[in-house]
BABAVO-88903 format. One line per 5 residues: number of its first residue (from 1); their letters; for each residue y, z, x of C-alpha. Coordinates in steps of 0.001 Angstrom, whole numbers, plus 500000, padded with zeros to 6 digits. Example, Ala and Ser with C-alpha at 12.3 -4.5 7.8 and 13.67 -1.06 7.14 Angstrom:
<firos>
1 = AS = 495500 507800 512300  498940 507140 513670
</firos>
This chain:
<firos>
1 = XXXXX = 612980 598971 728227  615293 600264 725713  617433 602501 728504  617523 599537 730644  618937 597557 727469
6 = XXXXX = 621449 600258 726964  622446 601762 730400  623519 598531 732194  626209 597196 729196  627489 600211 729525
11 = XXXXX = 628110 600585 732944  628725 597145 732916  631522 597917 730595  633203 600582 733075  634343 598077 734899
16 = XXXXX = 635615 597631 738792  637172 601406 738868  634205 602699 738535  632515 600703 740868  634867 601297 743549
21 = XXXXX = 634435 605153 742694  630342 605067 743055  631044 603511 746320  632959 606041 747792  630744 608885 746692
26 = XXXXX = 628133 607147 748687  630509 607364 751787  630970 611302 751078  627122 611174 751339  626560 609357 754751
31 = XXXXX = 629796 610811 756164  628081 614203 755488  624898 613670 756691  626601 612082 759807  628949 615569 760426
36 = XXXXX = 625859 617633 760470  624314 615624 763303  627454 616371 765181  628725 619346 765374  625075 620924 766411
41 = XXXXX = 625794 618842 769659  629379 619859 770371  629527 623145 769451  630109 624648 772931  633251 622611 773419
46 = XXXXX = 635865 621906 771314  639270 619234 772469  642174 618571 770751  640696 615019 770228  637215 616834 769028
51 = XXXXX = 639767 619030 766822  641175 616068 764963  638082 614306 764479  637192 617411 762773  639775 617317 760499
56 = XXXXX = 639208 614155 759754  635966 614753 759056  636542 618095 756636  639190 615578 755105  636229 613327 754293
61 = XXXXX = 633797 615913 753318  635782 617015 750903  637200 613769 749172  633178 613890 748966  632483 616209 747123
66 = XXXXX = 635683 616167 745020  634572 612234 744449  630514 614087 743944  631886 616203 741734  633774 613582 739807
71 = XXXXX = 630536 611033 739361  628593 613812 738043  631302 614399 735091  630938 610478 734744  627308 610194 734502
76 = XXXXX = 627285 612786 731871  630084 610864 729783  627476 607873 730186  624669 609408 729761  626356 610801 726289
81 = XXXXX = 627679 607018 724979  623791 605356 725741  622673 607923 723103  625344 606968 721191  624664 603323 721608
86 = XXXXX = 621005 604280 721150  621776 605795 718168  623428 602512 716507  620567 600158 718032  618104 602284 715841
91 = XXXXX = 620581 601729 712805  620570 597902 713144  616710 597756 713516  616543 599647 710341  619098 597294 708839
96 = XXXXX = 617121 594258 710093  613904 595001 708660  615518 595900 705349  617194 592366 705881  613921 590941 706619
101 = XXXXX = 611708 592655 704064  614507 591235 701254  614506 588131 703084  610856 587687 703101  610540 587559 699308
106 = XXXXX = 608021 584996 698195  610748 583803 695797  613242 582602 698066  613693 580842 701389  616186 580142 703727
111 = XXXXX = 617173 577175 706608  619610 578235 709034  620867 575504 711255  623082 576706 714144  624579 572923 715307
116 = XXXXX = 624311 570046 714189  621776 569162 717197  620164 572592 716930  616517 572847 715421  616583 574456 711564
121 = XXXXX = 615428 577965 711433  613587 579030 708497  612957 582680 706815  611372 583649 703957  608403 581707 702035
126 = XXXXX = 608599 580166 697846  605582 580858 695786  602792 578797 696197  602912 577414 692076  606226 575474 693143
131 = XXXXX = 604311 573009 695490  606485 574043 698383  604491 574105 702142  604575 576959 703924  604993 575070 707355
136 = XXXXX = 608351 574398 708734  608141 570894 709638  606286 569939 705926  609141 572299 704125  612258 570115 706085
141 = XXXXX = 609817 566894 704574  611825 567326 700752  610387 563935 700057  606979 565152 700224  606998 567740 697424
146 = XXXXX = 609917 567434 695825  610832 563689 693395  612543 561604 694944  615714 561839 692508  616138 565388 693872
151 = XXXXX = 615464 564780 697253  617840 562181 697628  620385 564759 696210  619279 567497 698787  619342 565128 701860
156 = XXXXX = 623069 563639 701080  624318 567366 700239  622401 569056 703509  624552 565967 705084  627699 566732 703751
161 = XXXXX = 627005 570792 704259  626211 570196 708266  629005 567652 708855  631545 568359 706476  631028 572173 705558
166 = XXXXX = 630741 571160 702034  629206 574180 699938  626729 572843 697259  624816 574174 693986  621673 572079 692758
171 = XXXXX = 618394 572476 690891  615869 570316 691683  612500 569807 690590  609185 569845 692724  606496 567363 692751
176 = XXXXX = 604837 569910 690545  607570 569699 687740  608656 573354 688785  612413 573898 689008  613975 575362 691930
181 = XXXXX = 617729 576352 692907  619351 575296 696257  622293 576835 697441  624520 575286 700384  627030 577609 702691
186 = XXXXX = 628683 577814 705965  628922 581111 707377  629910 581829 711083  629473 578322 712530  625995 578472 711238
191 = XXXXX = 625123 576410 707715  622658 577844 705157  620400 576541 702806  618826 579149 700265  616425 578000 697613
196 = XXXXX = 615117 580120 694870  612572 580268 692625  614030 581141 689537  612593 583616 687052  611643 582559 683493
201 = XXXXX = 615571 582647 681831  617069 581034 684786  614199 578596 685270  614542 577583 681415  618235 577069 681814
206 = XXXXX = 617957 574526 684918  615649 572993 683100  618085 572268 680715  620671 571551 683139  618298 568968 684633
211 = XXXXX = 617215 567639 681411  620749 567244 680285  621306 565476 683430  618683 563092 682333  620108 563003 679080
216 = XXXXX = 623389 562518 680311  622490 559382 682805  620055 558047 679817  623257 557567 678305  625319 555885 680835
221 = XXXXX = 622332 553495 680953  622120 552773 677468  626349 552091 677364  625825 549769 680281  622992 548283 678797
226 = XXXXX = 625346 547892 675408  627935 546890 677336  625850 543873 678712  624600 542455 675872  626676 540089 673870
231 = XXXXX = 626143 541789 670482  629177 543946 668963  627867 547477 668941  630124 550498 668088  630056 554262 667251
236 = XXXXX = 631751 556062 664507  632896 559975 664276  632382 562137 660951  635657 561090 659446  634649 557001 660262
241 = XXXXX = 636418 556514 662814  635697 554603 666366  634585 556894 668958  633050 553979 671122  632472 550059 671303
246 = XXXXX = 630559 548052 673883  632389 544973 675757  631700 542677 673195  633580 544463 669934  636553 544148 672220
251 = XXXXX = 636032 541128 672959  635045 540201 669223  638419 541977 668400  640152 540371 671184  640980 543799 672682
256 = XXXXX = 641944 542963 676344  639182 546470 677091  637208 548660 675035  639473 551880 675340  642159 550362 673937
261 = XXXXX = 639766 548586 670848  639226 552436 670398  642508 553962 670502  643811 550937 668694  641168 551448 666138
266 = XXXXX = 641060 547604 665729  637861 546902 663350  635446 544012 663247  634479 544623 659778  636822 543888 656884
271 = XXXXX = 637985 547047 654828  635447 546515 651578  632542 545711 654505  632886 549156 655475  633291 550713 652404
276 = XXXXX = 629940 548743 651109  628599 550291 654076  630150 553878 654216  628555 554142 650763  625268 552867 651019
281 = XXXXX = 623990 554039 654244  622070 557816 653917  620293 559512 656764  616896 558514 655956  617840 554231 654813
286 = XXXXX = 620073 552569 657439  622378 550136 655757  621060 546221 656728  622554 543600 655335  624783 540196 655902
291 = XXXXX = 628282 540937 656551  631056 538070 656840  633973 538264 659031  636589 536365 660795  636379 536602 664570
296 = XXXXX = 639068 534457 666642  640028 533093 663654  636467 531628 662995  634405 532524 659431  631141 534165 661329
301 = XXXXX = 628109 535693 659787  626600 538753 661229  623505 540620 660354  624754 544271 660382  623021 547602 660669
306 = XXXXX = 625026 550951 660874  622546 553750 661000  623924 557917 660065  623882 561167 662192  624874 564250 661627
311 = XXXXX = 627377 563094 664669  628898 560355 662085  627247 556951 662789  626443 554110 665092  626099 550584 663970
316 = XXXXX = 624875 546945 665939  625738 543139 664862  623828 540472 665454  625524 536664 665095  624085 534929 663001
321 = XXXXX = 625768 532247 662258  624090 529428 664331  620502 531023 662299  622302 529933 658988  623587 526390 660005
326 = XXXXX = 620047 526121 661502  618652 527651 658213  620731 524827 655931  619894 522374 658457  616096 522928 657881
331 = XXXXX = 616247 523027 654053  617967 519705 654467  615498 518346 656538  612896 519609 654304  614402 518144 651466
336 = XXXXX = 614624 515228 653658  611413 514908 654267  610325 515655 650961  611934 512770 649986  610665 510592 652933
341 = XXXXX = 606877 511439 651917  607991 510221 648260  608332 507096 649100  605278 506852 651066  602257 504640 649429
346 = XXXXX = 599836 507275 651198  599161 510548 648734  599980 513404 649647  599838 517022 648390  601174 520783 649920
351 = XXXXX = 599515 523894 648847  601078 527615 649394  599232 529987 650933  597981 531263 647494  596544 527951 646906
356 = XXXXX = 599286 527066 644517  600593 523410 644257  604283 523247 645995  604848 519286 646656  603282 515985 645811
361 = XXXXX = 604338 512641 646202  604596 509685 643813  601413 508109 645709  599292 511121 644733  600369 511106 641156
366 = XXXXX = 599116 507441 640924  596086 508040 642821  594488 510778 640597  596534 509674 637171  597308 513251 636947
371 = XXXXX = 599685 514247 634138  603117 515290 635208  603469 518324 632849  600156 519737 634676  601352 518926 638596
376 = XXXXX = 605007 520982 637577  603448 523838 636988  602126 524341 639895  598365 524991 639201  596195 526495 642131
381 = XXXXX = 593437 523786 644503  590611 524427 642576  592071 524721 639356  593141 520822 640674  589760 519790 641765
386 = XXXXX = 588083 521166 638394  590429 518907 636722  589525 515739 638767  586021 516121 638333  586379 516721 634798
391 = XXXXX = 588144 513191 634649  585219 511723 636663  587348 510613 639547  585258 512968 642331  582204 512238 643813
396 = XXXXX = 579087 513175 642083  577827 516160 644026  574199 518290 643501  575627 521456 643700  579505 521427 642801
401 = XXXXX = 580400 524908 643815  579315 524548 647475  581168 521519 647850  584322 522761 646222  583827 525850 648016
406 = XXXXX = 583690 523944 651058  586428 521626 650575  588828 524825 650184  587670 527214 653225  590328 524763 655168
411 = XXXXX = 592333 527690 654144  590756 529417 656707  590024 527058 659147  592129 526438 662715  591610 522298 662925
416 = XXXXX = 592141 519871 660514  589380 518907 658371  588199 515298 657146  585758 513734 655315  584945 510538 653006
421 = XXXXX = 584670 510424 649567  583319 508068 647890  585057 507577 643961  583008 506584 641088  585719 503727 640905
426 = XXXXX = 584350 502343 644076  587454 503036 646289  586470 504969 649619  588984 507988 650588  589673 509437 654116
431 = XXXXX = 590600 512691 652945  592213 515031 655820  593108 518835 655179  595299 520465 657463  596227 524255 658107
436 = XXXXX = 600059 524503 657739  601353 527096 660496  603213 529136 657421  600132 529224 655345  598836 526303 653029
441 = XXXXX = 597411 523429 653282  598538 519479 653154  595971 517091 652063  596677 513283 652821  594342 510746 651082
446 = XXXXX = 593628 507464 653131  592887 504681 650610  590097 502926 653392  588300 500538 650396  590343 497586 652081
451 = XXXXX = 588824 498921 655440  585029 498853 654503  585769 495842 652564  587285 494124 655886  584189 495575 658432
456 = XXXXX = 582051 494029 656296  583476 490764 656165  583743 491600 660049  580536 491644 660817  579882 488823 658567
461 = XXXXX = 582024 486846 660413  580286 488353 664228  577587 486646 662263  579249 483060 661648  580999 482874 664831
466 = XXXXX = 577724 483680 666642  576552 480383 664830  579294 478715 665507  579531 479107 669454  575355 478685 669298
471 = XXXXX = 576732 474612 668099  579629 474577 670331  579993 471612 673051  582015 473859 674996  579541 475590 677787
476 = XXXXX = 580334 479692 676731  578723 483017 678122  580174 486487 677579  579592 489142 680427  579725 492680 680217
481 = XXXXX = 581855 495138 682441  578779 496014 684547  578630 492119 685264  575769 491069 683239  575351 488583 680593
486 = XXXXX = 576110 488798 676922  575341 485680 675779  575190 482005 676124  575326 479394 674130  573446 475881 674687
491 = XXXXX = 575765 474004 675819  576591 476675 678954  572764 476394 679988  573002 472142 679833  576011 471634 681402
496 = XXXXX = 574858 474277 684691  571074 472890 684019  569483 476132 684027  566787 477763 681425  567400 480114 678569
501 = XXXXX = 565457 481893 680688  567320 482445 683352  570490 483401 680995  568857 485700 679117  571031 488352 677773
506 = XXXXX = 570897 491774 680653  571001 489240 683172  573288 489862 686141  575662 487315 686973  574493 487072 690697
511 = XXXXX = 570936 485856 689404  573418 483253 687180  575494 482542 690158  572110 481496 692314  570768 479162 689189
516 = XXXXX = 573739 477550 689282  573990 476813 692750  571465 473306 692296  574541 471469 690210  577220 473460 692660
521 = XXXXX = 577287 473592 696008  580701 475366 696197  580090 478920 695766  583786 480021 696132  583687 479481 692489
526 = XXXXX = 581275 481456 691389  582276 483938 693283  585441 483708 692069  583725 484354 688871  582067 487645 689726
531 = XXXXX = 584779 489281 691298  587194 488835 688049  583857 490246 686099  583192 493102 687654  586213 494445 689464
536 = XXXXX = 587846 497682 688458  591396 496183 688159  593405 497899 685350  594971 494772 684792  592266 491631 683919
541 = XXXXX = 594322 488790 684517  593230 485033 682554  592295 482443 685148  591948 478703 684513  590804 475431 686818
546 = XXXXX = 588533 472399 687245  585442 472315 689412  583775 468489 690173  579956 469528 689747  577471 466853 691936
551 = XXXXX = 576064 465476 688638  579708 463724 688598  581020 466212 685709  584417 467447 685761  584807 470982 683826
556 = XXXXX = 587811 472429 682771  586926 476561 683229  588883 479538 681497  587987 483108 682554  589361 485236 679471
561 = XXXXX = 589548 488937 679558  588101 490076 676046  588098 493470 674389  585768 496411 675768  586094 494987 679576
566 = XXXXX = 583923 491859 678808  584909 488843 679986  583915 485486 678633  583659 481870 680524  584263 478709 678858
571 = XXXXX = 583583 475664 680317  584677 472134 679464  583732 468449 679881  586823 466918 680659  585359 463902 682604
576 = XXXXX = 586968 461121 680108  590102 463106 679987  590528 463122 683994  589712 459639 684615  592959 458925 681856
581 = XXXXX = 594506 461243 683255  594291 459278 686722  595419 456470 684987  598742 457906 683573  599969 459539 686953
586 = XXXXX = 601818 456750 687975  603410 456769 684402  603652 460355 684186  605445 461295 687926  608321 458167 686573
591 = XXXXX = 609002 460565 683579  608871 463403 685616  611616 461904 687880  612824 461013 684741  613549 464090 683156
596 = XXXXX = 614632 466049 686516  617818 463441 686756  618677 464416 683293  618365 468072 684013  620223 467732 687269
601 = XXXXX = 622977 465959 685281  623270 468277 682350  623156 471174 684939  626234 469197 686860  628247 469028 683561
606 = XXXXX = 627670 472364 682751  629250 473425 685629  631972 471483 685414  633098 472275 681947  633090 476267 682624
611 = XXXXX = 636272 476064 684972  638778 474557 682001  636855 476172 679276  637775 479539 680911  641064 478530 681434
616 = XXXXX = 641596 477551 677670  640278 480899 676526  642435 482573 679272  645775 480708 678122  644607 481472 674212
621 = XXXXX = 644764 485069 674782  647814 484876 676327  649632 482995 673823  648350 486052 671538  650189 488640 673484
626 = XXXXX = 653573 490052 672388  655069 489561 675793  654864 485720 675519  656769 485482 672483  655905 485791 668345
631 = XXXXX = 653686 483281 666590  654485 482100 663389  651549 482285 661047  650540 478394 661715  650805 479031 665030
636 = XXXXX = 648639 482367 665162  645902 480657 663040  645894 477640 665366  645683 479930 669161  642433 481766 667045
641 = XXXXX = 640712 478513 666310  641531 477580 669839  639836 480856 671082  636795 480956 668737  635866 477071 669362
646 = XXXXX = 636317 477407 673142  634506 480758 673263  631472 478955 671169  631870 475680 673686  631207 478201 676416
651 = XXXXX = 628163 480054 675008  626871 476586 674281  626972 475747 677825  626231 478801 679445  622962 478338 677126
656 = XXXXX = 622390 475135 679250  622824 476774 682173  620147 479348 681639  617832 476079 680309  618689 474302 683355
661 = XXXXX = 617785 477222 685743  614724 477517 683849  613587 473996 684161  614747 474026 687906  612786 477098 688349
666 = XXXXX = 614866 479199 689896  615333 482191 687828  614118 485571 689236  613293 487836 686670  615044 491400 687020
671 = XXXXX = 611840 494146 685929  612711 497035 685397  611130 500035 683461  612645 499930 679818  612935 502626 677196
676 = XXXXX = 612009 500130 674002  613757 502810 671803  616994 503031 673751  616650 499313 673792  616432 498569 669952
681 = XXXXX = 618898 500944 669573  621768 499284 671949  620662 495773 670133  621619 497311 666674  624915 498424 668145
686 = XXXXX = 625583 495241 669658  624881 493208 666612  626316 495300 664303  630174 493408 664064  628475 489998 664671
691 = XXXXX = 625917 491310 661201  629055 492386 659234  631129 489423 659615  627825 487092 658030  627572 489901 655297
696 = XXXXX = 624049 490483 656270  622106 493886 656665  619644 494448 660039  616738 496901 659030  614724 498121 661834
701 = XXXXX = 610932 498836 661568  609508 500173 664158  607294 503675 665010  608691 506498 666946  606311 505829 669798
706 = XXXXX = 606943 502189 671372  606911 503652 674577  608212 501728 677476  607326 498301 679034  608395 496569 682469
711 = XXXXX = 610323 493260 681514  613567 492242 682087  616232 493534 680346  619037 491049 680500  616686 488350 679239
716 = XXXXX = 615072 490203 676727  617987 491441 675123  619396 487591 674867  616012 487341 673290  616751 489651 670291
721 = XXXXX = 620581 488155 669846  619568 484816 669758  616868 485548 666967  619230 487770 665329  622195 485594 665114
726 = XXXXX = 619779 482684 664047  619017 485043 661401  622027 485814 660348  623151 482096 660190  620701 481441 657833
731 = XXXXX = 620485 484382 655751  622461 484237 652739  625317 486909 652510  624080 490359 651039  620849 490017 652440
736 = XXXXX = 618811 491764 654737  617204 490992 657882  614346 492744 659052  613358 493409 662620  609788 495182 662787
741 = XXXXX = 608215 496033 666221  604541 497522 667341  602868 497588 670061  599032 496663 670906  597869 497365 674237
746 = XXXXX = 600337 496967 676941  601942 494217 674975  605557 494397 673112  605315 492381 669435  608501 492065 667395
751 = XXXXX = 609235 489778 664782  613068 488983 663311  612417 487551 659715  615255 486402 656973  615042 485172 653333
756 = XXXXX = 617253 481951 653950  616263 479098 652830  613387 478280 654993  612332 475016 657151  610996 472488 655762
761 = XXXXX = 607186 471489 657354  608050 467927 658190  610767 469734 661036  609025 473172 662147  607347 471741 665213
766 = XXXXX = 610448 471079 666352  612740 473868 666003  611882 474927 669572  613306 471361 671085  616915 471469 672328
771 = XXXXX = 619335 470156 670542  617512 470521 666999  619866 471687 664926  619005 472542 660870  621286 473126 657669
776 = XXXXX = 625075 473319 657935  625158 476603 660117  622622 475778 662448  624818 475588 665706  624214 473661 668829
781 = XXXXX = 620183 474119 668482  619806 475906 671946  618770 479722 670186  615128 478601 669804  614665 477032 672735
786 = XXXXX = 616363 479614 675155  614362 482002 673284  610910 480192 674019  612152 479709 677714  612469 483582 678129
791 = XXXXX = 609703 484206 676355  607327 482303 678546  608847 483459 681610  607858 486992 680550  604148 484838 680376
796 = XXXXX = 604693 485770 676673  604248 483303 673575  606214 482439 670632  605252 481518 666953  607537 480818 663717
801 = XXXXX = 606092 480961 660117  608414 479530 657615  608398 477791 653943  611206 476565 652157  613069 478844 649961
806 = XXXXX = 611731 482185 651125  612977 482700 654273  611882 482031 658188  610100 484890 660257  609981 484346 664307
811 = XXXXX = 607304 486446 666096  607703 487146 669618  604748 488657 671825  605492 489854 675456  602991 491479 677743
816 = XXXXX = 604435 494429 680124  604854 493138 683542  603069 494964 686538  605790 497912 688348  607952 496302 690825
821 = XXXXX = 607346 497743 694237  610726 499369 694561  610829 500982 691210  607100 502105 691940  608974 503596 694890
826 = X = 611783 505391 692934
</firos>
């Protein structure tokens, strides 16, 4: 196989000369062979043709063997190079398998691709230790056993190598943390990849080279983490100065980038900041304190701390000057409300965490009598509570230390903690002990003597009143939410003829319903009845009517929602009252025509006057502009009494406009969903010049949690400034009115009280007619009235309380209308 291998390149290599040359040696051979055929056969005769055919034929015979002779020679020459070539074949054999026996060292392997679409050829094997497959196809798999940091190297350099004949150096680590060398050539067309397990120096020092790698990109993450935050951060040499600032020192030191805040060696710090700092700050104790500074020309506060290396030092600022306003701000608030709880009538005391008295109010002084000297010194809670039961002023207990024990482990509870005490002086205490979040406790003292005093007259009067509706002639029963009876009184059973029996208390108001059927024979009524009892409605609404029984009795009915769902019935004999009433309908429908032809008049006139009236206060204010000429002084003082008396002729009758669209009933009431803080709050600001010119203060009571209400707004605020500026007519100058607001249920109470000089009692039933007027600044006398009108059309009520020479207090109570649907919708 080997001869074969060698003998036909070579002869191969010869070429065409030596072809032709074999060929013709093979023609010496069959011309030969052919001549001694012949001339046997012709022997006896010889022609001259026969003679020249001979010749030609010795001619041939002996090219022949000249040609015989010459391919001999020739073989030997080749027989002499295939040893030769032999001889070289053996030589490369030798040289492979000493190129394969170094190849296939277990500490290195190679991947030889030939093209870029050829399949990788691999030689060579890596110890088993550095996680590396022996197969081919795992091996190519670098994501498999090598991390993925490493492998995503390899992959994009292998790229780069096969496409771009870019050499490459690496060291990359296995999935088995062992550390391995790849090397990237092109040699011959053909591109390498060698990789090397390294021996222990090598290995240590690509370790290194990976971990300062690590170190090195650990770094560029921490600038660009630096360089994100907004917080000044910089880094000093030995000799102090800048070797490196974040984005925000140049933009602290409005440096338009951070290499030239370094090479300009601009500083955030003043001079002595530094020095404070260069001096303090050791190795082992970072310096950390306040540092002030100006930055774009502002005074700012930062909260510095510049840590030492042996590589000079590296410092960080926080801002802190929005923590210090906030800081001042909450010492002035505390202060604040230190003083706030001063004033309070309810005691109050704060204890540290050590137990150790820090505030107490006026109210608490008073309460225990405690001397001042004592409280100022700041004695601890039980050194406090010994000193009140010494005075006698604590409860008598059986075993003091328990209870004082357990009136101070609040100091260790999570919830606030309450309890009664009971004084030897008769008064009754709510006391409540609360955890503060910063450690300590505030104790509040509830006075509740008036309290127990007021539940007992309570339920002394539940007593009287039970009396009283027991001798009522008004028919009464009280139903529960589940629909059954309460109680009745007698004159309920006589006017429906039915038993006490049958309205005994638990009974359920069908059972009522049929009893009451024998003096009835409607029973829409009754059932009327026992669906307002026992719906589920949030909102109970009051119903009133008459019902004609067939004993001939007319009863005037009220259903009234009461407290805890019950509902009570009242029923009245109004017989006598009906048949006058009868009697003065005639009478009563002429006044009623009456009254609407005044209304429609007033409401005509009203009309009528607006047109001029706005025309005079139109012409006024142009007489007051420059462009119309100067006034003299006369003349000025005369164009503002024009304007003020028109502009009060026109509130006066838009006042009967609003009275006269009441009584026609046609006002439509605009609900809407109203912040009552926001709303007390635009009132103030809208009364506030009208207050100042009557010299008159407006205090506002009212808790931080009105809430909101459905009412509307328009209306209710001409409430408020017609009760204010009544107020302030009255009230003498320097005074204060007082505005105080609550809520109960779903209904809005405010009251607007002065210290005037009162009404007298002959004339307070009718400061709510139109056109009373009282005292020299009492105006046209429509406040009241419009007031009242509003009022009621918010289904609300209105009641004054006044007595000559201390003052007049108006109290206004307005139930929260139900959601329109459209705002419901919103």
């Amino acid at each position: 196989m080997n001869k074969d291998h060698t003998d036909f390149p070579a002869i191969r290599r010869k070429g065409p000369k030596f072809l032709r040359r074999l060929l013709a040696g093979t023609a010496l051979f069959t011309a030969t062979d052919a001549l001694a055929q012949v001339v046997p056969q012709k022997a006896g005769i010889f022609g001259s043709s026969e003679v020249v055919t001979f010749s030609v034929l010795i001619g041939v015979i002996s090219a022949a063997m000249i040609s015989a002779i010459w391919l001999i020679r020739q073989r030997g020459n080749i027989e002499a190079e295939n040893r030769e070539l032999r001889s070289d074949l053996s030589d490369a054999n030798q040289r492979l398998s000493r190129y394969q026996a170094l190849v296939a060292d277990k500490n290195r392997r190679i991947v030889i691709w030939d093209g870029l679409l050829e399949r990788a050829e691999l030689l060579g094997q890596l110890p088993a230790e550095t996680g590396a497959p022996s197969d081919d196809r795992d091996f190519l798999a670098f994501g498999r056993w090598v991390k993925a940091q490493s492998a995503g190297e390899l992959e994009k350099s292998i790229e780069a190598l096969r496409t771009q004949a870019r050499s490459f150096d690496l060291v990359i680590e296995t999935q088995r943390n062992e550390v391995l060398e790849a090397q990237g050539r092109v040699s011959g067309g053909r591109a390498f990849v060698r990789f090397i397990a390294l021996n222990n120096m090598r290995a240590e020092l690509a370790e290194l080279k990976l971990e300062h790698d690590r170190l090195n990109i650990a770094l560029r993450s921490f600038h660009t983490l630096l360089d994100a935050i907004d917080l000044p951060v910089w880094q000093r040499g030995t000799d102090g100065a800048l070797v490196w600032v974040n984005e925000a020192y140049a933009d602290a030191v409005e440096a338009p980038d951070v290499a030239t805040a370094v090479a300009e060696k601009r500083e955030l710090l003043a001079t002595v900041a530094r020095e404070k700092i260069r001096s303090v700050s050791t190795f082992d104790t970072p310096f950390h304190d306040k540092v002030s500074t100006v930055v774009r020309g502002n005074r700012t506060f930062f909260d510095v701390v510049d840590a030492r290396s042996a590589a000079g030092s590296a410092g960080i600022a926080v801002d802190i000057s929005g923590i210090e306003a906030v800081r001042e701000e909450l010492n002035r608030t505390l202060k604040s409300h230190a003083e706030t709880l001063d004033h309070l009538a309810t005691p109050v005391a704060i204890f540290d965490g050590n137990q150790r008295l820090q505030f107490y109010n006026q109210a608490f002084q008073r309460l225990w009598n405690l001397d001042i000297g004592f409280l100022e010194r700041k004695p601890d809670n039980g050194e406090v509570l010994d000193r009140l039961r010494a005075g006698g002023q604590l409860p008598e207990q059986l075993n003091w230390k328990q209870w004082k024990a357990n009136a101070l482990s609040v100091y260790q509870a999570l919830d606030t903690q309450s309890d009664l005490w009971h004084l030897p002086n008769g008064q009754t205490l709510r006391v409540f002990a609360t955890a503060r979040p910063q450690g300590g406790v505030t104790w509040v003292f509830e006075n509740l003597t008036e309290k127990v005093d007021l539940e007992t007259r309570y339920n002394t009067l539940v007593q009287v009143q039970g009396e009283t509706i027991d001798h009522l002639a008004e028919g009464v029963a009280v139903f529960g939410p589940d629909g059954r009876i309460r109680l009745s009184n007698p004159a309920f059973r006589a006017i429906w003829g039915i038993s006490e029996a049958e309205a005994k208390p638990g009974t359920h108001i069908k059972a009522i319903e049929q009893a009451c059927l024998i003096s009835y024979d409607q029973p829409d009524g009754w059932k009327r009845f026992t669906h307002i009892i026992t719906s589920f409605d949030d909102e109970r609404p009051s119903s009133r009517g008459i019902l004609e029984l067939r004993t001939g009795l007319i009863l005037d009915y009220a259903v009234i929602p009461l407290p805890n769902a019950q509902t009570m019935l009242t029923f009245v004999n109004i017989t006598d009252s009906v048949r006058v009433e009868r009697a003065l309908t005639e009478k009563n429908e002429a006044l009623r025509k009456a009254d609407a032809l005044k209304n429609d008049f007033v409401h005509h006139v009203s009309y009528e006057l607006r047109s001029p009236l706005t025309n005079i206060i139109g012409f006024a204010d142009l007489l007051k502009t420059p462009a119309f000429g100067d006034l003299n002084e006369r003349q000025a003082e005369y164009v503002d009494h024009i304007a003020t008396s028109s502009s009060l002729l026109l509130t006066i009758v838009n006042d009967i406009l609003d009275l006269a669209t009441v009584d026609a009933g046609i006002v439509q009431l605009d609900l809407a969903d109203i912040s009552l803080t926001d709303f007390l709050d635009d009132i103030a600001y809208q009364m506030a010049d009208r207050l100042t010119e009557s010299g008159v203060t407006l205090r506002i009571a009212a808790p931080d949690n009105l809430g909101r209400m459905v009412a509307d707004q328009q209306r209710l605020k001409q409430i408020f400034v017609k009760l204010l500026t009544n107020a302030a007519n009255f009230a003498p100058d320097g005074s204060v009115i007082e505005l105080a607001c609550r809520r109960e249920g779903s209904d809005f109470i405010f009251s607007v009280s002065d210290s005037g000089p009162g009404i007298p009692q002959d004339v307070l039933d009718t400061v709510f007619n139109r056109f009373e007027s009282h005292g020299q600044r009492g105006g046209a006398g429509l406040g009241l009235s419009i007031v009242e009108s509003f009022v009621s059309l918010h289904h609300g009520t209105v009641s004054i309380r006044s007595k000559e020479g201390e003052g007049t207090e108006v109290t206004c109570r307005i139930p929260s209308a139900d959601v329109p649907s459209t705002v419901a919708a919103e």
